[in-house]
C-alpha positions as CSV (number, residue, x, y, z in Angstrom):
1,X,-1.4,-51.4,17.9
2,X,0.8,-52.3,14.8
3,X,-0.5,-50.6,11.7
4,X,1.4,-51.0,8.5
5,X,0.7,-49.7,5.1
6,X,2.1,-52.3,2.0
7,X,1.9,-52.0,-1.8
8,X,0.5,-54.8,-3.9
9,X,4.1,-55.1,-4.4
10,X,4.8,-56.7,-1.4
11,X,4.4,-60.4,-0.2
12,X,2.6,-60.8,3.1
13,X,1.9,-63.4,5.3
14,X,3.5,-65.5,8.5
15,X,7.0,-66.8,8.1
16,X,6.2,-70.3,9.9
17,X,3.3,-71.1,7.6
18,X,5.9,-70.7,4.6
19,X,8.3,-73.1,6.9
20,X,5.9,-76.0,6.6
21,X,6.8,-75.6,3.4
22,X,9.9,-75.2,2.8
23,X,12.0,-71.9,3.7
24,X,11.8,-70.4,0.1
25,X,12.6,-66.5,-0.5
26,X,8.2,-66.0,-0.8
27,X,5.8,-66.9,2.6
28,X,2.4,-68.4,1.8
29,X,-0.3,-66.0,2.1
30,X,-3.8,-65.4,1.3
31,X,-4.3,-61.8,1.9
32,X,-5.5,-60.9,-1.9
33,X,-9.0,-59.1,-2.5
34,X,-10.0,-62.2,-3.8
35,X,-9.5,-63.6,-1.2
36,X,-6.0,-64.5,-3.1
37,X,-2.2,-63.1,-2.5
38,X,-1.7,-59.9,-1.1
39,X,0.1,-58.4,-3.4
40,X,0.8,-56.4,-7.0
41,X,3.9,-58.5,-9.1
42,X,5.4,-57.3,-11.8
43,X,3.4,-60.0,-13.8
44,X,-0.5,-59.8,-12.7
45,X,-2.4,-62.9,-11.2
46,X,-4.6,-64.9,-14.1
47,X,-7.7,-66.1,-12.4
48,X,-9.8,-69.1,-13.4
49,X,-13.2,-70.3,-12.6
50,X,-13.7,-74.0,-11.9
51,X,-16.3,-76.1,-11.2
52,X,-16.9,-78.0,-8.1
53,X,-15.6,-81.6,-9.7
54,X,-12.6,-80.2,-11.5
55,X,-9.8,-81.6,-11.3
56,X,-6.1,-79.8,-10.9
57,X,-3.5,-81.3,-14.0
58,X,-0.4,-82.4,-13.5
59,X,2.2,-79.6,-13.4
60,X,5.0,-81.3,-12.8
61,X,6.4,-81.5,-16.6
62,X,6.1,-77.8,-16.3
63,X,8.6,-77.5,-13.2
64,X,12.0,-76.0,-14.1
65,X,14.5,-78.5,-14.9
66,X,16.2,-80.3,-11.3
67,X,13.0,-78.3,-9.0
68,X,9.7,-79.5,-7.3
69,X,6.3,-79.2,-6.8
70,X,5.4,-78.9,-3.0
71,X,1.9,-78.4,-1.7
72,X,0.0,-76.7,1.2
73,X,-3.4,-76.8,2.6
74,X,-4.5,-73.9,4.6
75,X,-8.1,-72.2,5.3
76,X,-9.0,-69.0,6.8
77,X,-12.2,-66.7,7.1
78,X,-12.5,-63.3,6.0
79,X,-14.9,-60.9,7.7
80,X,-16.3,-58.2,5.6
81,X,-17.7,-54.8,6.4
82,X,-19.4,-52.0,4.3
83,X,-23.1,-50.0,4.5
84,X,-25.9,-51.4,3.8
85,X,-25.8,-48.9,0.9
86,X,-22.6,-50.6,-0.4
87,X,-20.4,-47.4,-0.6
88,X,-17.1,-49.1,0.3
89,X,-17.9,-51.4,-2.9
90,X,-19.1,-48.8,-5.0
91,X,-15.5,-47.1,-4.8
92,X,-13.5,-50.0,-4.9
93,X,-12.6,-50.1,-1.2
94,X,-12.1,-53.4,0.8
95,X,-12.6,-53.5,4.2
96,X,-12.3,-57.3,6.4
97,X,-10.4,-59.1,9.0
98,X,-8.9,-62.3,8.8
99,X,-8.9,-64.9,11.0
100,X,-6.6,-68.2,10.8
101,X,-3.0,-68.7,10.3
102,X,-3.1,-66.6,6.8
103,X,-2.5,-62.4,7.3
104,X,-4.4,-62.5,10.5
105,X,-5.6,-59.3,11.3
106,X,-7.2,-56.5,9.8
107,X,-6.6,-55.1,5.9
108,X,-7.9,-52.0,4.9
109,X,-7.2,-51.4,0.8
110,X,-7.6,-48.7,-0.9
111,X,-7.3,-47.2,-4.7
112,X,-3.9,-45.9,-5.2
113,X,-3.4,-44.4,-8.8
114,X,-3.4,-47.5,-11.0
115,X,-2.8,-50.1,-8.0
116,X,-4.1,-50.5,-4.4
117,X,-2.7,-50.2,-1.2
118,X,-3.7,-52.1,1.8
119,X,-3.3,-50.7,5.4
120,X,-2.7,-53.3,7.7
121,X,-3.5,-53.7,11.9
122,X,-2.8,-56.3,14.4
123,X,-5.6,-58.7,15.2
124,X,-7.8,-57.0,18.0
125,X,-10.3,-58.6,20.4
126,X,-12.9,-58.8,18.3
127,X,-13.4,-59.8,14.3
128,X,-16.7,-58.6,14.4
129,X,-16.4,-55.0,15.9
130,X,-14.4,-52.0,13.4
131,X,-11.0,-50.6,14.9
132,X,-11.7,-46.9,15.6
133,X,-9.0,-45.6,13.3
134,X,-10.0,-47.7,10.3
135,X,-13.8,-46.7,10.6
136,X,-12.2,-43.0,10.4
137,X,-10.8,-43.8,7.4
138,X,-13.4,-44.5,5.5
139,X,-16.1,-42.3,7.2
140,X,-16.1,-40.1,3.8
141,X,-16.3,-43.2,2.1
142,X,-19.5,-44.3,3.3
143,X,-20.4,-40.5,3.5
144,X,-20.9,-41.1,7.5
145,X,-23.2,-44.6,7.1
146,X,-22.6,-46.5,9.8
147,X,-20.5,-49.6,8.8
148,X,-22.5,-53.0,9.2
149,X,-20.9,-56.9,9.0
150,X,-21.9,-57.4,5.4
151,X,-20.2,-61.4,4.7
152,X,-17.8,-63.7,6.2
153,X,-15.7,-65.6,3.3
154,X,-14.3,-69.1,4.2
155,X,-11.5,-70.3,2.1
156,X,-9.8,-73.6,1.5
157,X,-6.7,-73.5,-0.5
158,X,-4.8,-75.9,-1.9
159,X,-1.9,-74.1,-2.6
160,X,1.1,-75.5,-5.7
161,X,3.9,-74.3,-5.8
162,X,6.7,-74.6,-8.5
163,X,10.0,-74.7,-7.2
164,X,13.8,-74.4,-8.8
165,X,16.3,-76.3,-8.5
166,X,18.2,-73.6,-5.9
167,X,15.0,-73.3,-4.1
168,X,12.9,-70.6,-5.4
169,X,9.5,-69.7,-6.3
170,X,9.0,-69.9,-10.0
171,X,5.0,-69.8,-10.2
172,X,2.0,-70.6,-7.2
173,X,-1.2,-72.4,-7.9
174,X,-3.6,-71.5,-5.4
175,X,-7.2,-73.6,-5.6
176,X,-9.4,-72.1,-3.3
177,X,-12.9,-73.8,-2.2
178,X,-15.3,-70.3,-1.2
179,X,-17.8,-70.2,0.6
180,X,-19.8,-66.9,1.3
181,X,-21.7,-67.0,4.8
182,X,-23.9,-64.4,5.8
183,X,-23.8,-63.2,9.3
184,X,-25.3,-64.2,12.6
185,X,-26.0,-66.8,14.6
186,X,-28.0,-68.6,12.3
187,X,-25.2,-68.1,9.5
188,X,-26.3,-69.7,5.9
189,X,-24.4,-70.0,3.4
190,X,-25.3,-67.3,0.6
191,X,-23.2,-68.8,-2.4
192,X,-20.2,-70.9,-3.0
193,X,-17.8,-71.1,-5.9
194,X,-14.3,-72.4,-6.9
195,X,-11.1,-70.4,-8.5
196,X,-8.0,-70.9,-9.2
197,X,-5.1,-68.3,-9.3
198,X,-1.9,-68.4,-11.1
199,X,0.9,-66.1,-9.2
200,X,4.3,-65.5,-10.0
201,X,7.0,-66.1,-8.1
202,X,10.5,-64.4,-7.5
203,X,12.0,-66.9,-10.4
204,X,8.8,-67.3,-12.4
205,X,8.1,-65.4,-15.7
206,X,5.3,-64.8,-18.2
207,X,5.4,-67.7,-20.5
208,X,5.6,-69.9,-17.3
209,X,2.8,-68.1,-16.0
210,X,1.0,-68.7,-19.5
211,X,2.2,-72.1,-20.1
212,X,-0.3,-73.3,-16.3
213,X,-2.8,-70.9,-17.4
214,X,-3.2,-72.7,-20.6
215,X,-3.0,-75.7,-18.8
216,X,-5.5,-75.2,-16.3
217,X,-7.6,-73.6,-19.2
218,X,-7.3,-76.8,-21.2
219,X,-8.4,-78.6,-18.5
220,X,-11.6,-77.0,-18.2
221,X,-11.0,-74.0,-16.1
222,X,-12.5,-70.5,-17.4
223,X,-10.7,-67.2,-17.2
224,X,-12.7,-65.0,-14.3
225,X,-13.9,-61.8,-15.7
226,X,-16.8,-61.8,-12.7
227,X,-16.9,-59.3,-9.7
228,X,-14.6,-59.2,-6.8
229,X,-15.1,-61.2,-3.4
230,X,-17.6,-58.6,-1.7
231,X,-19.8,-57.9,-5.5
232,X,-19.4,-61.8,-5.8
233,X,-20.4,-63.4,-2.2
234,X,-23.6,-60.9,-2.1
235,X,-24.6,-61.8,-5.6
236,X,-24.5,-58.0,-6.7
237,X,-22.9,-56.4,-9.2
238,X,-19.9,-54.3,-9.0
239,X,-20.9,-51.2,-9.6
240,X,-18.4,-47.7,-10.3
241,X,-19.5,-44.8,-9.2
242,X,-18.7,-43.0,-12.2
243,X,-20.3,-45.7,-14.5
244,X,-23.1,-43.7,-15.2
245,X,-24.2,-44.4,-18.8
246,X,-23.8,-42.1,-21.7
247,X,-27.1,-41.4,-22.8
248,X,-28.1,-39.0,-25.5
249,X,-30.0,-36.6,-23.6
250,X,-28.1,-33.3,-22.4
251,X,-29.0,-34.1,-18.7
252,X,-27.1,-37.6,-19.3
253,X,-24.0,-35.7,-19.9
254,X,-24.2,-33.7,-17.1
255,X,-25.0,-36.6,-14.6
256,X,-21.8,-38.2,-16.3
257,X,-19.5,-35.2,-15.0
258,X,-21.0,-34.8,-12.0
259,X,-20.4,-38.6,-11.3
260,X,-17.2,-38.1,-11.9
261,X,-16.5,-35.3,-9.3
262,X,-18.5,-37.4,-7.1
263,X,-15.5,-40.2,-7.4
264,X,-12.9,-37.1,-7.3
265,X,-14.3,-36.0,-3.9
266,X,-14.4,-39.7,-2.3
267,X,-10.9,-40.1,-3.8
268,X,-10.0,-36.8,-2.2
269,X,-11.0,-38.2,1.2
270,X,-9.3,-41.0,1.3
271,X,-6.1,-39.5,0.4
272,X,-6.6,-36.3,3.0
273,X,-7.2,-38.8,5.5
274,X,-4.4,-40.9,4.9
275,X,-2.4,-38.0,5.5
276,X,-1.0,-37.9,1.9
277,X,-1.8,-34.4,0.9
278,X,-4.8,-34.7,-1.5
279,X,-6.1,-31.1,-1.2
280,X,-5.5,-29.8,-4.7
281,X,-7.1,-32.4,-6.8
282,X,-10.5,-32.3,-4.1
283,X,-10.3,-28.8,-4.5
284,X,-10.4,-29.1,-7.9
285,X,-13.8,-31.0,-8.1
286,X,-15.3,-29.1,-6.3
287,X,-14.6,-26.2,-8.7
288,X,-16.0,-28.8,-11.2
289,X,-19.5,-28.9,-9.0
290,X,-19.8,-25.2,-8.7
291,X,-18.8,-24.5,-11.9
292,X,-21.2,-27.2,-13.3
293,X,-24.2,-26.0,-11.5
294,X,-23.8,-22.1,-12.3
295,X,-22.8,-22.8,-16.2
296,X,-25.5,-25.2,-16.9
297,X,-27.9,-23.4,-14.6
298,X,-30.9,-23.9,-16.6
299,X,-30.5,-27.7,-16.3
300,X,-30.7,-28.1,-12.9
301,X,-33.2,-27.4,-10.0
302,X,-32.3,-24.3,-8.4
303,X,-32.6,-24.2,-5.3
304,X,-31.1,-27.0,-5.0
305,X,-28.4,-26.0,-7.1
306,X,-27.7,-23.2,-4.7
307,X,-27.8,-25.1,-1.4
308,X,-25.2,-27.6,-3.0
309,X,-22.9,-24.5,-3.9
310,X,-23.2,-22.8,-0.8
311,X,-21.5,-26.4,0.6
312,X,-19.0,-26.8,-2.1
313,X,-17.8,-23.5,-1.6
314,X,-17.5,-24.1,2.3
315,X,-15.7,-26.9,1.7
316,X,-13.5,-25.7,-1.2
317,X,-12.8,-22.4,1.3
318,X,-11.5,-24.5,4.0
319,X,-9.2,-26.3,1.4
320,X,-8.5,-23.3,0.5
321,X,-7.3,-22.3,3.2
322,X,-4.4,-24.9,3.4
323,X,-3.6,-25.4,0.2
324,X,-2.8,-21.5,-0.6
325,X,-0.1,-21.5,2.6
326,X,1.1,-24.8,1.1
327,X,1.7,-22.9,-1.9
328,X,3.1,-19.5,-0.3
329,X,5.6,-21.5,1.6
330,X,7.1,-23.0,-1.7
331,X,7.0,-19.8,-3.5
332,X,8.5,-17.7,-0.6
333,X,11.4,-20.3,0.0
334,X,12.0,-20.5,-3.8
335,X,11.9,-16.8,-4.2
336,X,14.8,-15.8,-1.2
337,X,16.7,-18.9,-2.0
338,X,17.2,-16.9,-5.2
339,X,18.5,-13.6,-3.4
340,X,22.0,-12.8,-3.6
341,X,23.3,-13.9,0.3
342,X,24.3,-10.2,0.6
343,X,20.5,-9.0,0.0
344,X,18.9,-11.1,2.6
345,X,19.5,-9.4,5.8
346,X,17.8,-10.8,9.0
347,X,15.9,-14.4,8.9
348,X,13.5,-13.6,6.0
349,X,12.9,-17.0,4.7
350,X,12.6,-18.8,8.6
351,X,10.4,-16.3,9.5
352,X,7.8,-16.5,6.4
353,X,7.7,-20.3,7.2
354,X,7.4,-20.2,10.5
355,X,4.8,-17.2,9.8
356,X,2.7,-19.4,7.1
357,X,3.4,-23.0,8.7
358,X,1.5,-21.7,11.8
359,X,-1.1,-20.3,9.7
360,X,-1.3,-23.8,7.5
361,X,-1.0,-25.9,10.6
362,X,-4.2,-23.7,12.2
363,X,-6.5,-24.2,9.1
364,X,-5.3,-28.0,8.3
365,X,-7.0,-28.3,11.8
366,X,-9.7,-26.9,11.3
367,X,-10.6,-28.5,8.0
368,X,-9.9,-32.2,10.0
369,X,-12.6,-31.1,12.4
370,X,-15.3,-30.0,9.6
371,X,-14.4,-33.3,7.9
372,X,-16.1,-35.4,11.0
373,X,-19.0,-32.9,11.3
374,X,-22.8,-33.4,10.0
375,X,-22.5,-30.3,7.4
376,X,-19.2,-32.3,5.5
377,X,-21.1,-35.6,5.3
378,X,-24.2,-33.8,4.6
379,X,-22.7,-32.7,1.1
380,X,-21.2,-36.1,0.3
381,X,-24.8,-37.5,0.9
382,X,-25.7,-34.4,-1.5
383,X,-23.0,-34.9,-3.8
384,X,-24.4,-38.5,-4.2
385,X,-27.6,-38.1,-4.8
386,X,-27.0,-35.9,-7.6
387,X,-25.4,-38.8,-9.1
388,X,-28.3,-41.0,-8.2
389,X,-31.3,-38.7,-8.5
390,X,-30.1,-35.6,-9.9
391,X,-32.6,-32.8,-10.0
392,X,-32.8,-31.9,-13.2
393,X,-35.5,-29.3,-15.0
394,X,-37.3,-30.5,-18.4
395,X,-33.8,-29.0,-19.7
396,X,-32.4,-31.7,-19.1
397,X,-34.2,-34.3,-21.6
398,X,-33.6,-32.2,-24.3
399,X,-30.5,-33.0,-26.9
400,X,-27.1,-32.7,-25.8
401,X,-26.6,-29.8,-28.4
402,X,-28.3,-27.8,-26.0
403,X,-25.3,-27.3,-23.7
404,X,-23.2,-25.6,-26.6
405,X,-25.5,-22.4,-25.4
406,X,-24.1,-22.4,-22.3
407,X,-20.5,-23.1,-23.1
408,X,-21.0,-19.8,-25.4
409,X,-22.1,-18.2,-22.7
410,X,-19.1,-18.9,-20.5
411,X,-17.1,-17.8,-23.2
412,X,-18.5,-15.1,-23.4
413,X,-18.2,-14.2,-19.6
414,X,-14.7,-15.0,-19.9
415,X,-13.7,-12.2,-22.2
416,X,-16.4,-9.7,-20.5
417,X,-14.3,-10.0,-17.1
418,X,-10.6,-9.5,-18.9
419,X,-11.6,-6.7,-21.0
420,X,-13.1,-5.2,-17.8
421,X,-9.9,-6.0,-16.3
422,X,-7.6,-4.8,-18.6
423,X,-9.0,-1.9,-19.6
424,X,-7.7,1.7,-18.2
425,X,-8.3,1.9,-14.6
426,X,-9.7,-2.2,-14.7
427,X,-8.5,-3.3,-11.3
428,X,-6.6,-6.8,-10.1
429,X,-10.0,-8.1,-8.5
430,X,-11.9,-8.0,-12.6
431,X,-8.6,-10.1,-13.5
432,X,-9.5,-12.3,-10.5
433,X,-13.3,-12.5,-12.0
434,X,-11.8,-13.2,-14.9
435,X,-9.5,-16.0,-13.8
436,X,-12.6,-17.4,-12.4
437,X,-14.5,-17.0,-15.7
438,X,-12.1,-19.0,-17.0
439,X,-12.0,-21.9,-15.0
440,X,-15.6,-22.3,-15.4
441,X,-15.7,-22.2,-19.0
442,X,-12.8,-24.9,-19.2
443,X,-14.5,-26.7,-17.2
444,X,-17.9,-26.1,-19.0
445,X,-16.3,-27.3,-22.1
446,X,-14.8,-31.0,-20.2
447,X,-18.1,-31.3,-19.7
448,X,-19.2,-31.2,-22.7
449,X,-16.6,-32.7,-24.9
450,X,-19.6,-35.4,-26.3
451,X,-21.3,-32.2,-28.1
452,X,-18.4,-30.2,-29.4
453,X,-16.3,-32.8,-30.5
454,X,-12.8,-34.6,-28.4
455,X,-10.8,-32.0,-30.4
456,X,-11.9,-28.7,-29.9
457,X,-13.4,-29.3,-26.5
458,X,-9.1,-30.8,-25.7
459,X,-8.3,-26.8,-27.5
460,X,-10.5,-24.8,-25.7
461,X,-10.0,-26.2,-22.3
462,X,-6.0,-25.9,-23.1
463,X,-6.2,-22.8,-23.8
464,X,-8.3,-21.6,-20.9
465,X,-6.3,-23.4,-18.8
466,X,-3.3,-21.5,-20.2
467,X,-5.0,-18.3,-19.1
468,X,-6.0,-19.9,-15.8
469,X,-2.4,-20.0,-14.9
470,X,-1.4,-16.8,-16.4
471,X,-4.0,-15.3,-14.2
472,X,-3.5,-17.2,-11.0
473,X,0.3,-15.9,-11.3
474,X,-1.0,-12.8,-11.3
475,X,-3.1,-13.3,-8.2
476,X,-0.6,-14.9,-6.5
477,X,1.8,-11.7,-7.0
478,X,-0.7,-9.6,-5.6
479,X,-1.2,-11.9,-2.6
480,X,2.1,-12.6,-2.3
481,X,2.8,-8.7,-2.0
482,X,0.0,-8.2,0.3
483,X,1.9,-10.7,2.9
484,X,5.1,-9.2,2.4
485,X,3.8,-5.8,2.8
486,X,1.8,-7.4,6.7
487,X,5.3,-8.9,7.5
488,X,7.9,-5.9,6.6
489,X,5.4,-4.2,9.1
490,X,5.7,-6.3,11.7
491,X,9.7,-5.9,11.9
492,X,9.7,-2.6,13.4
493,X,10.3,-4.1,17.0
494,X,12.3,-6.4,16.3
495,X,15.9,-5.6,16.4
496,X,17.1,-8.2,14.2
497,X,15.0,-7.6,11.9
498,X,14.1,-5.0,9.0
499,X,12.0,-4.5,5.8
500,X,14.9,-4.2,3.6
501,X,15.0,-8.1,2.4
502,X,11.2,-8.0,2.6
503,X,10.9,-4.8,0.1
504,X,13.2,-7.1,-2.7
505,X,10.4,-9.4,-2.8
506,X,8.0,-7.4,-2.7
507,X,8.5,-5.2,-5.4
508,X,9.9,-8.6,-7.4
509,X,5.8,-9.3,-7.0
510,X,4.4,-6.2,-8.1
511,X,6.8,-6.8,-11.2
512,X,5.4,-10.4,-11.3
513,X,1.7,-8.8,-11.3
514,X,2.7,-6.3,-14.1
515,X,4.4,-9.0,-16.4
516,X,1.3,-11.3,-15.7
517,X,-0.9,-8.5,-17.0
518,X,0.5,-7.9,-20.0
519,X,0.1,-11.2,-21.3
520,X,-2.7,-11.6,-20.0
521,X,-3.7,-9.1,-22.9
522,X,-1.6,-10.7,-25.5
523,X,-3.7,-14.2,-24.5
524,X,-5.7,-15.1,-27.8
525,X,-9.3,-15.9,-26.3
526,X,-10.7,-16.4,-30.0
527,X,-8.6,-19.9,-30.4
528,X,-11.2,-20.8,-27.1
529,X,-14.0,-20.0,-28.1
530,X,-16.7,-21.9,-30.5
């Protein structure tokens, strides 16, 4: 089975239906999530709405001087699948097949920072039944919901093109006929509607682009601003996860964050999944969770609160788990690289990675096989609902002002834990409380950046996110040390091998730990605090 990823900034579709055409440097397609153009120009599609009896004007006084206009007619259905909840939708994910002439097959798109990408597999026997390997990529998506046939889109395009004089693609017109079907044997048709998009090609530019749009709009097309295919053929609204609305109670700024590490945690999945690392920004939001729901305790139900944790911080541990080898392994390699050659006796820096790769390899395992168990999509069901149905207490419905009490409080646990810790005798684990501390109250003050203002919630956070990586340099040292310490050990019978190399770095770390600590005393915690 082929499977190929592509960029929205790649054409797609078969080479002979471009030939019926004419053998220009762009192939027709129709492998958009509108149903549209696979693909992500330079210069973004313009769509149009148009009704039923409009009529398509005359380009052809638009055409570059000495080119064409050439036309194709092509159709093709697109089956589409998601839970009967809607979760692919919700996050923005598309998955269908295609049937016809046009991108035949199976696409699989997905967010991809400010784009999309769309995974791509060879037709397979049946348009109706899920490839295994695309249903495991999304299984965090729709938090382990089975995935149902949702739609099947017919299209008719009548496709335009404007061609140069030496034969290129300056802009595509493609009028599409839709028709949303539901499915099953009895099929009826749900809705139908008409659009128009406006695509340039590999010799088209903006003001050609503009010049049709205006042209079309003149005509009596509309500029779409309406829902994509899926939102559009079921008659729902597009909904974002994260769109929960800003209210003015304190619980409504809370659900607001915790929507958001919702997104962060489906986001995370998809990436992990994919293969394409991931693991520090889902770890991330799940420090955001815990943090949330032991900061703004009072807010919150309790026990449910402390089920949720216990989760999060199963999860976070096995991502944990990965992500701090990940980090060793750079750290290590940077740190012998800058040895003198004469100092590094034996294979020091093969043998940390081969050491920590093992290590990374066993836990990145083990976190894929917790990631297709119950407990994982247990706590993304959880992690939803407390988007959907959060349990708050009668907290909760009182003014947002009342979270500046508990952003004061984390403050105040912050400098409790690095006095402790840097007092005489105050040992690395208080700093490791402390580095803790601090995450939670720079998170507690994201959180609530509606009640203490953009600016000084922006300060605090910067500044405890200074200490935050002051202090995780000085946990790092000390577990850096700790390995060395295990490793130099283990040389004894090994003959060419010793601890000399190995006693370098680690009293480099213990000097690391020392130089951490001291500014970790020189840090100014009353520029963070409110």
């Amino acid at each position: 089975m082929l499977v190929s990823v592509v960029g929205r900034s790649q054409r797609r579709g078969p080479a002979d239906a471009a030939r019926l055409c004419c053998p220009t440097e762009r192939v027709w397609a129709g492998g958009g999530d509108d149903g549209g153009v696979a693909d992500e120009s330079a210069e973004p599609e313009m769509t149009y709405d148009a009704a039923a009896g409009w009529v398509l004007p005359d380009l052809r006084d638009l055409v570059p001087v000495g080119g064409r206009v050439e036309q194709l007619t092509v159709q093709w259905d697109s089956v589409y699948f998601d839970t009967e909840q809607h979760d692919l939708l919700a996050h923005g994910v598309t998955l269908r097949c295609h049937t016809g002439r046009i991108d035949a097959g199976w696409q699989l798109t997905v967010p991809d920072g400010d784009g999309r990408k769309t995974i791509r597999v060879d037709p397979t026997g049946s348009p109706t039944t899920v490839p295994k390997d695309l249903a495991a990529q999304v299984a965090g998506v729709r938090r382990g919901r089975p995935l149902r046939h949702i739609v099947t889109v017919h299209t008719d395009r009548a496709a335009h093109r404007l061609i140069t004089a030496d034969n290129r693609v300056a802009v595509e017109v493609a009028d599409d006929r839709v028709e949303a079907v539901a499915p099953g044997r009895r099929a009826a048709t749900l809705t139908s509607w008409r659009q128009v998009q406006v695509a340039p090609g590999p010799a088209g530019d903006r003001d050609l682009c503009t010049a049709v749009g205006s042209r079309l709009a003149r005509s009596g097309a509309t500029p779409s601003a309406g829902p994509d295919t899926v939102a559009r053929a079921l008659g729902v609204t597009t909904v974002a996860s994260a769109a929960v609305p800003a209210g003015r109670t304190a619980g409504s700024v809370i659900g607001r964050y915790l929507a958001e590490q919702d997104d962060a945690l489906i986001a995370g999945d998809l990436t992990l999944r994919r293969g394409l690392g991931g693991i520090h920004p889902t770890r991330v939001a799940t420090r955001r969770l815990r943090s949330t729901l032991r900061v703004y305790a009072e807010f919150v139900d309790t026990q449910r609160a402390r089920a949720f944790d216990a989760d999060l911080a199963w999860y976070a541990g096995l991502l944990g788990q990965v992500r701090d080898r990940e980090v060793q392994r750079a750290r290590f390699a940077a740190a012998v690289a800058a040895l003198p050659a004469e100092q590094v006796l034996g294979p020091v820096a093969a043998r940390i990675e081969q050491d920590l790769l093992t290590e990374q390899l066993r836990h990145q395992k083990t976190l894929d096989r917790a990631m297709t168990g119950k407990r994982y999509f247990a706590l993304l069901a959880e992690s939803r609902r407390w988007v959907t149905d959060p349990p708050f207490t009668p907290m909760a419905a009182k003014k947002p002002a009342k979270l500046r009490a508990a952003v004061r409080d984390a403050n105040r646990a912050v400098t409790k834990h690095l006095t402790a810790g840097l007092a005489e005798g105050g040992g690395d684990a208080e700093l490791h409380r402390a580095r803790k501390a601090g995450k939670r109250a720079r998170y507690a003050a994201e959180l609530a950046r509606p009640v203490l203002g953009k600016k000084n919630a922006t300060k605090s956070a910067r500044r405890y996110q200074e200490l935050q990586d002051i202090l995780g340099e000085h946990q790092d040292a000390i577990v850096a040390a700790d390995l060395l310490r295990r490793i130099a050990a283990g040389t004894a019978g090994h003959p060419d091998e010793n601890g000399f190399t190995y006693g370098l770095l680690y009293a480099r770390e213990l000097d690391r730990a020392d130089h951490t600590r001291r500014l970790a005393a020189h840090w100014d915690h009353t520029t963070a605090t409110h």
